[in-house]
C-alpha positions as CSV (number, residue, x, y, z in Angstrom):
1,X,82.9,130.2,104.3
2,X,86.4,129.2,105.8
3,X,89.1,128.9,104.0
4,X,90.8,125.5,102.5
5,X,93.9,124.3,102.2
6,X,94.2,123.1,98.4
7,X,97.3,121.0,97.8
8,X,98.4,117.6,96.8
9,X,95.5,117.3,94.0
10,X,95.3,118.8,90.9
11,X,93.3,122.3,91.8
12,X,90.0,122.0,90.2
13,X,89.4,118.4,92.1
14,X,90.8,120.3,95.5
15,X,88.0,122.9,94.9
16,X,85.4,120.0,93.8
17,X,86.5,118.1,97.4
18,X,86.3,121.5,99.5
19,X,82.2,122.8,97.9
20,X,81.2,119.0,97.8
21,X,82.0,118.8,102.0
22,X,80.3,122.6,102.6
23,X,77.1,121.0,100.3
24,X,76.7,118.3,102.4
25,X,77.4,119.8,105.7
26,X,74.7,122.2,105.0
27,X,76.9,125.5,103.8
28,X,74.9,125.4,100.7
29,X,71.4,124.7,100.4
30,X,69.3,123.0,97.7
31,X,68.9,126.2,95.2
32,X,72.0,128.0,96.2
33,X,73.8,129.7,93.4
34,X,77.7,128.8,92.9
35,X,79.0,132.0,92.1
36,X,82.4,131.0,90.5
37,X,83.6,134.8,91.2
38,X,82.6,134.5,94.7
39,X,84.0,131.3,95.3
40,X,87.9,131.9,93.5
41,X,88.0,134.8,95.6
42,X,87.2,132.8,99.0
43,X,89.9,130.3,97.9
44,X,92.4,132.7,96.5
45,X,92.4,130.5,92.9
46,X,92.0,131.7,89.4
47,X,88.2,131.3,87.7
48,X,89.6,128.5,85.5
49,X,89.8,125.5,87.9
50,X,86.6,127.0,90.0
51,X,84.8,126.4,86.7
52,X,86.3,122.8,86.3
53,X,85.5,122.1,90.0
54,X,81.5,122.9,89.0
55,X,81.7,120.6,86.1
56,X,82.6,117.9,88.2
57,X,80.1,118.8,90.9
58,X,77.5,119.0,87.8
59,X,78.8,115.5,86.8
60,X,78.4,113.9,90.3
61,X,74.6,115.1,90.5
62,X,75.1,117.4,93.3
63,X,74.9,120.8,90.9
64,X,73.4,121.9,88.1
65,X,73.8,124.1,85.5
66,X,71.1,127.1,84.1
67,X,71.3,128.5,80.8
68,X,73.2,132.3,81.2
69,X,72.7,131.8,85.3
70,X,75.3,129.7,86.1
71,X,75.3,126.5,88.4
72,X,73.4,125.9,91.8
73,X,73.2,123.3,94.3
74,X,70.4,120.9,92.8
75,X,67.2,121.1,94.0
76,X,64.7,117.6,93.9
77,X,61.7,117.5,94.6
78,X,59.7,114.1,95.7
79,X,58.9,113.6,92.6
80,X,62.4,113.7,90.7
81,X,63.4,111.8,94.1
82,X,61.2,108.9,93.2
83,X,61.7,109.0,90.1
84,X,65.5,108.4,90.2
85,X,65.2,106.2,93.2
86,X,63.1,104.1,90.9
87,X,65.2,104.0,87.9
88,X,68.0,103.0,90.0
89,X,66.1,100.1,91.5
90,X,65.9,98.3,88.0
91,X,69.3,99.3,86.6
92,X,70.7,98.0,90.1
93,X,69.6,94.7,89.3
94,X,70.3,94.5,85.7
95,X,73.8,95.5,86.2
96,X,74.7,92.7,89.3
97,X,73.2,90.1,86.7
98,X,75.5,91.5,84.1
99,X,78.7,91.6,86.3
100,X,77.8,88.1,88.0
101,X,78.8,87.1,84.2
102,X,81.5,89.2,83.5
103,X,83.3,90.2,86.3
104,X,86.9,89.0,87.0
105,X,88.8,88.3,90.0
106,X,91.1,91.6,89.5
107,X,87.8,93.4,89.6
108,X,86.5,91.7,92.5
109,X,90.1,92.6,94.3
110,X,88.9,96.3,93.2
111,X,85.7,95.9,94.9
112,X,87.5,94.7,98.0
113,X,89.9,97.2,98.5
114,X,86.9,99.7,98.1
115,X,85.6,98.1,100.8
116,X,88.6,98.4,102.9
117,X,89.0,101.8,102.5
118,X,85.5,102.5,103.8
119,X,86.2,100.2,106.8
120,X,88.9,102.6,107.7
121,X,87.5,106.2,107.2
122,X,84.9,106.1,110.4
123,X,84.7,110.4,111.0
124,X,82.4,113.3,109.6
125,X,84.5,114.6,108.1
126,X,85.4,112.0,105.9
127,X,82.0,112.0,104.9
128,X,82.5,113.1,101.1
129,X,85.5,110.4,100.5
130,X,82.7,108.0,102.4
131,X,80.1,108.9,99.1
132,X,82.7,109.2,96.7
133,X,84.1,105.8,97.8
134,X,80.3,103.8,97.6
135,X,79.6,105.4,94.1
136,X,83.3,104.1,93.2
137,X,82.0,101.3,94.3
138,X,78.6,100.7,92.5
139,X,80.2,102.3,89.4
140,X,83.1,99.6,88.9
141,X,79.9,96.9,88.9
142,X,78.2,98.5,86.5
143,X,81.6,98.9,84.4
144,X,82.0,94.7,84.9
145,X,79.0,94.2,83.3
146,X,80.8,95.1,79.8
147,X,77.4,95.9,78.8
148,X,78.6,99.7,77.0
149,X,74.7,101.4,76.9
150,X,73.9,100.0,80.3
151,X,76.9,101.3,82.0
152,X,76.1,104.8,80.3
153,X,72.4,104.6,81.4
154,X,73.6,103.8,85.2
155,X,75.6,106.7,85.3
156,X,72.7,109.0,84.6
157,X,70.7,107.2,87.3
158,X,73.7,107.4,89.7
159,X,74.3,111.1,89.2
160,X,70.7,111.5,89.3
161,X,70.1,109.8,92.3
162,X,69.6,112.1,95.5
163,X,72.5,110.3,97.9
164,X,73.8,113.4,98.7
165,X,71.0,114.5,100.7
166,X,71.1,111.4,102.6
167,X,74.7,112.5,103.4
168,X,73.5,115.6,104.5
169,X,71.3,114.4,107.1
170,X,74.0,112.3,108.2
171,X,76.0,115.4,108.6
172,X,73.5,116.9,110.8
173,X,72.6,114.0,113.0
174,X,76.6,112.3,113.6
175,X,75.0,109.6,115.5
176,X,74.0,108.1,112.5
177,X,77.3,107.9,110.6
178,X,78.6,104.6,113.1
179,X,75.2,102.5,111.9
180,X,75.3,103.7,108.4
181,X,78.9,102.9,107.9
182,X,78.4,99.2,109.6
183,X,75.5,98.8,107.2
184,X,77.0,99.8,104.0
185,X,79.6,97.5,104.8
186,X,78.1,94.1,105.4
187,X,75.4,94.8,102.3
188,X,78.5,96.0,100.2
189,X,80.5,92.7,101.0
190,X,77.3,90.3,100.5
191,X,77.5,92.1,97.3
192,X,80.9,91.0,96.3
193,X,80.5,87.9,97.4
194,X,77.4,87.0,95.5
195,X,79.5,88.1,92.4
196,X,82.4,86.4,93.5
197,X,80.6,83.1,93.1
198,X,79.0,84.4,89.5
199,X,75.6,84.2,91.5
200,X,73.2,86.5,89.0
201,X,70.0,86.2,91.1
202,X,71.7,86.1,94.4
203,X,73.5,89.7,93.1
204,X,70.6,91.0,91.9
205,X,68.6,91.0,95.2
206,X,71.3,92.0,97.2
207,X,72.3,94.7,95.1
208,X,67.9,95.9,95.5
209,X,68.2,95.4,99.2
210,X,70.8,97.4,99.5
211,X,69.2,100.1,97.8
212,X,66.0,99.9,99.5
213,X,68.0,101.0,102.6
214,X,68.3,104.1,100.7
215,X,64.9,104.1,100.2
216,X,63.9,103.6,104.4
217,X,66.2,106.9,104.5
218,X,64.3,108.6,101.7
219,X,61.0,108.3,103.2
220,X,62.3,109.3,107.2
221,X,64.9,112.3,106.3
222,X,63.6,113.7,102.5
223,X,59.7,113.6,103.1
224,X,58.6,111.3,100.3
225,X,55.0,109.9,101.0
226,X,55.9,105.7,102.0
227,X,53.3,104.8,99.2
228,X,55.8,106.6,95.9
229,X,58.8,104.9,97.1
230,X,56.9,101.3,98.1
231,X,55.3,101.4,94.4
232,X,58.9,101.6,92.8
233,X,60.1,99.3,94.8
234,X,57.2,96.8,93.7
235,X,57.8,97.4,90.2
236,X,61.6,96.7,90.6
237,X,60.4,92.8,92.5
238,X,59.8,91.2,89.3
239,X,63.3,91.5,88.1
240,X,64.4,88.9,91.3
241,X,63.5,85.5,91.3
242,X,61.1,84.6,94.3
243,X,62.6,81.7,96.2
């Protein structure tokens, strides 16, 4: 594992920064175990901020934790996959309608600069501050929908949600980050827009179309039969309007 230079952030977010790059470009694999002895020794840091570091990876969804075992890389099977990929689909929607209501213009400014952030971080290896940047992003609508239980239930979804395999898959196949990144952006922007003009519906569906991207990407790169992840994505339709 090579070494990393940890400065600048506080330590445990430099370690979180450095194992969640080495997830997604493959170092780990689903099922890996996150020694925290192993790791503090490779980055020449105490155990204390190693241990903080897996918390956070435990929060984000890409870790988890087993009782007296320790944490691992998460593994999902199609199942789980669908499951959360589901789930998200309908919280998606309920929270755009929500934030078309609430949101203000300082939070739409938020949602903006997100976006041009992402516009200017275009290489691999930005990769992780790419994923970190679109949950930002996702998690500030759900916070402008002011609705406290919903905001809590996205987050589970969120961290449940398997993006960071996506991520992976871009990682391995580079050719795929230029069309991904041009995506994100025009679906995250139609987004803000629809809020901007307190469009519920309008939010709604763009906010399920841009998640049904994921969903193309779930059935090519993770294996999930086309017929799980077309039934959630029915059972998610009823909660646009049909024009």
């Amino acid at each position: 594992m090579p070494s990393n230079n940890l400065e600048r952030k506080p330590l445990k977010e430099e370690i979180f920064d450095a194992l969640h790059r080495q997830i997604i470009a493959g170092e780990y694999a689903p099922g890996d175990w996150l020694r925290q002895v192993d790791i503090a020794s490779q980055m020449g840091v105490s155990m204390t901020p190693v241990r903080e570091a897996l918390d956070l990876l435990v929060a984000s969804g890409l870790a988890e934790r087993v009782a007296y075992r320790g944490a691992r890389v998460r593994e999902m099977s199609p199942k789980d996959i669908v499951e959360a990929y589901g789930l998200r689909l309908i919280l998606e929607a309920l929270v755009a309608k929500e934030a078309a209501k609430n949101i203000t213009p300082e939070e739409i400014k938020g949602l903006e600069k997100i976006i041009e952030e992402m516009q200017s971080r275009r290489t691999l290896e930005e990769t992780p501050r790419i994923r970190q940047m679109s949950r930002e992003f996702h998690a500030r609508i759900a916070e402008a929908s002011r609705n406290a239980l919903l905001i809590n239930l996205y987050a589970v979804a969120a961290n449940a949600f398997p993006d960071w395999l996506l991520y992976e898959k871009i990682f391995r196949n580079p050719n795929l980050l230029e069309d991904n990144i041009e995506t994100t952006q025009k679906e995250h922007s139609a987004i803000v827009e629809a809020l901007k003009k307190k469009d519920a519906e309008k939010a709604a569906k763009k906010s399920i179309a841009h998640l049904m991207e994921s969903g193309k990407w779930i059935r090519k790169y993770l294996d999930v039969p086309a017929e799980l992840v077309r039934g959630q994505e029915e059972q998610a339709s009823f909660l646009v309007k049909k024009k």
